[in-house]
VOGU-3710 file (C-alpha; in Angstrom, 3 decimals, decimal comma):
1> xxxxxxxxxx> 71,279/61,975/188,723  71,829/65,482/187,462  69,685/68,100/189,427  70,078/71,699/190,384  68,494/72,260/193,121  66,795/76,007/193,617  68,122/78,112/195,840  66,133/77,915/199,064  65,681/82,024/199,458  63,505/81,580/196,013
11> xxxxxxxxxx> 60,916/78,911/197,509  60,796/80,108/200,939  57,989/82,427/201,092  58,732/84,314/203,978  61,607/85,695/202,481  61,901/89,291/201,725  62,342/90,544/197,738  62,204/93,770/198,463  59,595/94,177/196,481  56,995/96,872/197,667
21> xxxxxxxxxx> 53,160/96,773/197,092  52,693/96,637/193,733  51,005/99,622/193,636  52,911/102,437/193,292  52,299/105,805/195,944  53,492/108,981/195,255  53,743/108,865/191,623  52,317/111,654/189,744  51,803/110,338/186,997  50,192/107,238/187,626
31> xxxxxxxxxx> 46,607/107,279/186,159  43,679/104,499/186,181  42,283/106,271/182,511  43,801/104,986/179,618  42,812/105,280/176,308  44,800/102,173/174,458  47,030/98,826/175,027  49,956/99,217/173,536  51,678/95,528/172,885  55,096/96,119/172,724
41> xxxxxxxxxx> 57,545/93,449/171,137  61,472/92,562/170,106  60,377/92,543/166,625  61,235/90,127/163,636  62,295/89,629/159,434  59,633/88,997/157,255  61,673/87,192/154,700  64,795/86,711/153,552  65,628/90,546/152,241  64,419/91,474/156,255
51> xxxxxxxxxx> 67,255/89,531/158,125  69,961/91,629/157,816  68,493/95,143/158,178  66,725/93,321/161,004  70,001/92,355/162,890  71,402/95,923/162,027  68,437/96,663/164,181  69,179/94,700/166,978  72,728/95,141/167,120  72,581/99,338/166,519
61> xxxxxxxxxx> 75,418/100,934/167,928  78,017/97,972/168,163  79,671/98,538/164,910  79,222/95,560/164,233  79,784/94,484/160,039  77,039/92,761/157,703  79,662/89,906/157,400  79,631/89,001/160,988  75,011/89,841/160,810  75,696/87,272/157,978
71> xxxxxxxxxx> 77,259/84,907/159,909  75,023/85,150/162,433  71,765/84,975/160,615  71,350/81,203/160,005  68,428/80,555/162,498  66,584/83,093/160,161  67,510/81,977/156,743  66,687/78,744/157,907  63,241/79,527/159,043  62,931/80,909/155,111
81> xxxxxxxxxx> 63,524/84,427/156,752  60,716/84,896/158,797  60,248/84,912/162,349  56,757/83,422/163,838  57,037/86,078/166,775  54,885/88,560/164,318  52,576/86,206/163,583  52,199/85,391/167,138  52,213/88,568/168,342  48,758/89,730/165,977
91> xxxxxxxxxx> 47,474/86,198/167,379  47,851/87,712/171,015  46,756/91,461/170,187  43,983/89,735/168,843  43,412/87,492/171,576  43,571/90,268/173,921  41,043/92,451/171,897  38,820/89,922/171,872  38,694/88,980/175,914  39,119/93,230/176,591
101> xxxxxxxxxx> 35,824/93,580/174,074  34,052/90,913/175,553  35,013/92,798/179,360  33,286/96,073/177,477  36,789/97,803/178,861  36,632/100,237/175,554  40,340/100,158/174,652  42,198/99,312/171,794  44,794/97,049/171,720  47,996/98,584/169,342
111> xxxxxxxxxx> 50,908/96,740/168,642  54,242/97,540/168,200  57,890/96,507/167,775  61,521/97,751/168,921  63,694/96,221/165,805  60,943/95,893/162,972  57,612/97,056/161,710  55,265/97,816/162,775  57,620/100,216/164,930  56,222/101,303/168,551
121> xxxxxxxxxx> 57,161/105,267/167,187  54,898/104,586/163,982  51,757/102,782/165,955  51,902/105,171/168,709  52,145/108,003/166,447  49,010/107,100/165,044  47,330/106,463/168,226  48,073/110,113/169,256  46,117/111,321/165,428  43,700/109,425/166,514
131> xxxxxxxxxx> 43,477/111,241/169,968  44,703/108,641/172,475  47,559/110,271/174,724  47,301/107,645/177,588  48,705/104,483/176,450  49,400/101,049/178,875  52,493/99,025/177,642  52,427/95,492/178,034  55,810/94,204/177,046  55,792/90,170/175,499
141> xxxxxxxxxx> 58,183/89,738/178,613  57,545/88,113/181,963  60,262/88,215/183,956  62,527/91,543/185,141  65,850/92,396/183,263  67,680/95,052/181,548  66,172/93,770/177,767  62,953/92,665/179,344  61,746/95,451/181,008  63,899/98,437/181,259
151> xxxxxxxxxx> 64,351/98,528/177,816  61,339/98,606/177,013  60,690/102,080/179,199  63,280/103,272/177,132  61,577/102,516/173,856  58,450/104,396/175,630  60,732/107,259/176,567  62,060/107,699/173,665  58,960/107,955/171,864  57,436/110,315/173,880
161> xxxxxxxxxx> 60,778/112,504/173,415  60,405/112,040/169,292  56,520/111,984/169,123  56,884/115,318/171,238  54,405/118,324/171,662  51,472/116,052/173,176  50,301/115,351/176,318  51,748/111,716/175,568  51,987/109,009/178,435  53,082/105,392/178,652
171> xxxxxxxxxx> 53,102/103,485/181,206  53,726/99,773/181,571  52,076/97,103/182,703  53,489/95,027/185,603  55,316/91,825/185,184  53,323/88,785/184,807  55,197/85,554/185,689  53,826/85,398/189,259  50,252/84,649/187,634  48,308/81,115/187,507
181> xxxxxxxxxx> 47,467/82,223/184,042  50,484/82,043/182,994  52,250/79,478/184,833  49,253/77,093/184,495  49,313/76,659/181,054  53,133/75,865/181,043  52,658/73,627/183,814  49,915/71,272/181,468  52,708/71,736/179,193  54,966/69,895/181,759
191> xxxxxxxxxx> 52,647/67,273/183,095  52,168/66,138/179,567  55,858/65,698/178,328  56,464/63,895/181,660  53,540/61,750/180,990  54,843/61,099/177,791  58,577/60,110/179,190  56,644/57,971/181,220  54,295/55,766/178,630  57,272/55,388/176,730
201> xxxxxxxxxx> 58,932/53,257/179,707  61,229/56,005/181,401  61,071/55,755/184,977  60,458/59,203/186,680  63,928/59,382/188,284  65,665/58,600/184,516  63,167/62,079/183,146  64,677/65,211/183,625  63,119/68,224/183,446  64,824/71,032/182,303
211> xxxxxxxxxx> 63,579/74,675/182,860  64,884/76,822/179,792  65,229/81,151/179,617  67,068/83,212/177,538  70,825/83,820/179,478  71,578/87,113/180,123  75,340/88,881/181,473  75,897/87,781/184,779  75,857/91,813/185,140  72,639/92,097/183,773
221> xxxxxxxxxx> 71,001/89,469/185,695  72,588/91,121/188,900  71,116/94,589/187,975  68,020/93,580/187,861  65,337/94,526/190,114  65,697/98,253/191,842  69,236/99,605/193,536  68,450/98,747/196,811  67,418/94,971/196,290  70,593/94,326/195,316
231> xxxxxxxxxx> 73,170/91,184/196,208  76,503/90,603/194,408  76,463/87,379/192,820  72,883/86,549/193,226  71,610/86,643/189,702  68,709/89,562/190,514  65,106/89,486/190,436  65,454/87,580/186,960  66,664/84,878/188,770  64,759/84,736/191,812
241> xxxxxxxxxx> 62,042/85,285/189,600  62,375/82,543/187,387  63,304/80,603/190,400  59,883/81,250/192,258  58,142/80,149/188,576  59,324/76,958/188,451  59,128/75,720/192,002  55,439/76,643/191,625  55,241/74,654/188,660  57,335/72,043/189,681
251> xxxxxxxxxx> 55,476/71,483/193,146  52,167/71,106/191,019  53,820/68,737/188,516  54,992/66,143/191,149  51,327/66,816/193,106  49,829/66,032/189,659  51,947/63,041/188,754  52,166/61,313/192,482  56,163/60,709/191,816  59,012/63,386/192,464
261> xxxxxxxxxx> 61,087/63,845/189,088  64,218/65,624/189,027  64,425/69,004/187,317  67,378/71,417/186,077  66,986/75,291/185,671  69,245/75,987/182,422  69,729/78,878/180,019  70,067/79,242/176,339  70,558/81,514/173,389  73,762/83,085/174,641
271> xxxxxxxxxx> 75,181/85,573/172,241  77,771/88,319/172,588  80,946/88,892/173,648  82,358/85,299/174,980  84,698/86,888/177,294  82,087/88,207/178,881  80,487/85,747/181,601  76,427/84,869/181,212  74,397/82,586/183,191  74,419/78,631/183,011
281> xxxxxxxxxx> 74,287/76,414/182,226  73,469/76,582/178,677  71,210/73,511/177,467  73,427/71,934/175,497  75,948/71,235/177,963  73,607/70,544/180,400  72,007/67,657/178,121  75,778/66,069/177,735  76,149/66,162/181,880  72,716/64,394/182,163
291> xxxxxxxxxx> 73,522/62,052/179,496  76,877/60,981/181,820  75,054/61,208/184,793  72,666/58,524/183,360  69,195/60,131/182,470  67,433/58,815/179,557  65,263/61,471/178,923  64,794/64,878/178,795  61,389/67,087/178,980  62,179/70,704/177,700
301> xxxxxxxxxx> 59,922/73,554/179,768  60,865/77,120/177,610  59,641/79,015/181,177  61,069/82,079/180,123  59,150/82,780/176,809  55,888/83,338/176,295  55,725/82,333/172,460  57,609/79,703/170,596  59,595/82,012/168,422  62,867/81,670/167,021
311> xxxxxxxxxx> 65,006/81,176/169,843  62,147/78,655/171,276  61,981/77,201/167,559  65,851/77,257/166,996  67,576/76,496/170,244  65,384/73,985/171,880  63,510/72,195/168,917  66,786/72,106/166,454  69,957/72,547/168,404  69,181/71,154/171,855
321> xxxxxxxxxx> 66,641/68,309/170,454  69,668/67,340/168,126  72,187/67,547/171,165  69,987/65,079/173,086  69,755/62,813/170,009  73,081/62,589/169,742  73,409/61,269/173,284  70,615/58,971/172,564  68,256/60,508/174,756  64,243/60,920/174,803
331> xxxxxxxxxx> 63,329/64,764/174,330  60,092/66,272/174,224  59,943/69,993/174,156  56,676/71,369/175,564  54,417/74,662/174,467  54,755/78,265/175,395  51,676/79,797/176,923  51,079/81,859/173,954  47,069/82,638/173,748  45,838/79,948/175,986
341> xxxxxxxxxx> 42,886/81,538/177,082  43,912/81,573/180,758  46,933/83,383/179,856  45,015/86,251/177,933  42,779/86,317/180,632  45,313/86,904/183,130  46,422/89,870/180,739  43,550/91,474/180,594  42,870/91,151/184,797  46,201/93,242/185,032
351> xxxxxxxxxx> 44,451/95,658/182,705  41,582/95,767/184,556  43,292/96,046/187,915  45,244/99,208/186,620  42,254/100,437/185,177  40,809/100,245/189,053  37,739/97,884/188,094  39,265/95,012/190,402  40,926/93,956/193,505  45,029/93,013/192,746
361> xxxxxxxxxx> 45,353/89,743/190,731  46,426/87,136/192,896  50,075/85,983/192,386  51,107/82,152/193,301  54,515/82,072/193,532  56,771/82,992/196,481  57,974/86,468/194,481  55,327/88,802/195,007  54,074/91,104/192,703  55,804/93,729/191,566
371> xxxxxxxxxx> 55,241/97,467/191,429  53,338/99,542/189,197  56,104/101,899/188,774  59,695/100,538/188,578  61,966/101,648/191,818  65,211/103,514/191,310  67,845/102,121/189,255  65,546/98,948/188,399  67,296/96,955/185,988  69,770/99,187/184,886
381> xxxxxxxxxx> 71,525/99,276/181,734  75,023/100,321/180,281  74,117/104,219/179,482  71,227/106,168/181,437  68,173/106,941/179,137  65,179/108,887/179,983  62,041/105,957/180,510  58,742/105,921/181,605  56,950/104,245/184,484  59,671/104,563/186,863
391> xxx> 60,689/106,884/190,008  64,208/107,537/188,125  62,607/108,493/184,779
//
């Protein structure tokens, strides 16, 4: 039976992250009185004429030619050109205006993209005509990395720097992947597909469930969390991280169920250089190992997204359903959290909390929350660039 098992520092409780209170001391900064949300997102085409200056976007810098973005571009051009993260991201900004309106917090939520419009410089911009100079970033990210968090700071430092002459701040929002309202909606997600493994006639130890995130550079993965946190070959906070997530989840799911049921934490939607090592395994390969190892079906948890956009779309329901199909195996891919209304909610405590109208939202998994401000060096990145919301900004 094909299982890896987590690492036991990422379900033992008592073990020390590093991680300091979450909220940050010191920091001058740091202010309870903002005047907007801004949602900050990856971005995505609208169509078909989109994809290309989209992936020139993404890949700025690289050199890299529209022959290879061409190549490269079928997950789009399948999809017609259009990538559901947009529409799911106005689904949550409107989700989270809703549940901040009905809190009578007074803040508008903004939204905003790295690689497409509407462009965190443009929204922002007009937030600042508009007289709001204190803005609180919440990125569509969970977890701690290089693209999904540091990055991010960049894209608020560097609007500051072009915005320029205000009194501009942004700050971000700490991670969320620690919080029931998150986890617990993926976690129905799980209980279900295992259910459904089940009615069909699997027995529980012929289901696997695999745990799915986005891979990242063994490097990156390494570099993330702050400088002094730091263990060659460990894989980071992202991996601890996503680690802590799913033994929560998993622990509930065989409490729920009554049964223990094997489970795999894999990786997908490597791109890049493939000299260059990233985590595994990928889902694919992993499906082909169950397959030998005898399970008959697999149950597909996308952990490490919060929407199902392309990659969740592409990689799981196309490329790795058709992978386990080919093997003739069961596969049931299950939902996102995207606006479940616990999920928003969650949101919207964090907002609250760094507003100073609560007490710290409780976390549930054995990685405690994180800071406020991001320590020094936290998830560092190929070239230095100013950021925001950390000690090292």
């Amino acid at each position: 039976m094909t299982e890896t098992p987590l690492a036991p520092s990422a379900i033992d409780a008592s073990v020390d992250h590093g991680v300091p209170n979450h909220t940050a001391t010191g920091i001058d900064h740091l202010t309870s009185d903002y005047d907007a949300v801004l949602l900050a997102s990856f971005g995505g085409p609208n169509g078909q004429d989109d994809v290309i200056p989209f992936l020139r976007n993404v890949t700025r810098g690289r050199g890299i030619p529209d022959e290879r973005l061409e190549a490269v571009s079928g997950h789009y051009r399948a999809l017609g050109g259009v990538s559901p993260i947009n529409e799911q991201n106005i689904a949550l900004r409107d989700a989270l205006q809703a549940e901040i309106d009905r809190r009578g917090l007074g803040l508008p939520v903004i939204w905003g993209n790295r690689n497409w419009e509407p462009y965190l410089t443009d929204v922002v911009r007009a937030a600042v005509a508009e007289g709001r100079h204190t803005l609180l970033g919440l990125a569509t990210s969970a977890y701690s990395s290089y693209s999904g968090c540091r990055q991010y700071r960049e894209d608020f430092g560097a609007t500051v720097q072009e915005i320029g002459g205000t009194d501009l701040t942004i700050d971000k929002l700490r991670h969320y992947f620690n919080t029931e309202g998150f986890l617990a909606p993926v976690l129905d997600g799980a209980v279900a597909g295992v259910r459904e493994m089940l009615e069909a006639g699997h027995a529980a130890e012929d289901i696997l469930v695999m745990y799915s995130t986005h891979s990242v550079p063994d490097v990156m993965a390494t570099s993330s969390g702050p400088e002094d946190t730091r263990t060659p070959g460990s894989g980071g906070w992202y991996v601890a991280q996503h680690q802590a997530a799913i033994a929560w989840v998993h622990d509930q799911l065989q409490e729920a169920l009554g049964t223990a049921v094997p489970q795999q934490f894999v990786f997908q939607s490597r791109s890049g250089n493939p000299a260059q090592p990233w985590l595994e395994p990928d889902i694919n390969d992993a499906i082909e190992t169950a397959a030998e190892d005898g399970v008959k079906a697999i149950v597909c948890v996308p952990i490490g997204f919060i929407s199902d956009h392309v990659e969740v779309i592409w990689d799981l329901d196309t490329e790795a359903r058709q992978t386990a199909a080919d093997l003739g195996l069961a596969f049931v891919r299950t939902p996102t959290s995207g606006t479940d209304p616990r999920f928003v909610s969650a949101l919207v405590d964090l907002v609250e909390e760094r507003l100073g109208r609560r007490d710290p939202v409780e976390t549930v998994t054995s990685f405690p929350a994180t800071p406020d401000v991001c320590g020094i060096a936290c998830c560092q990145g190929m070239r230095d660039k100013p950021t925001t919301a950390g000690v090292d900004s």
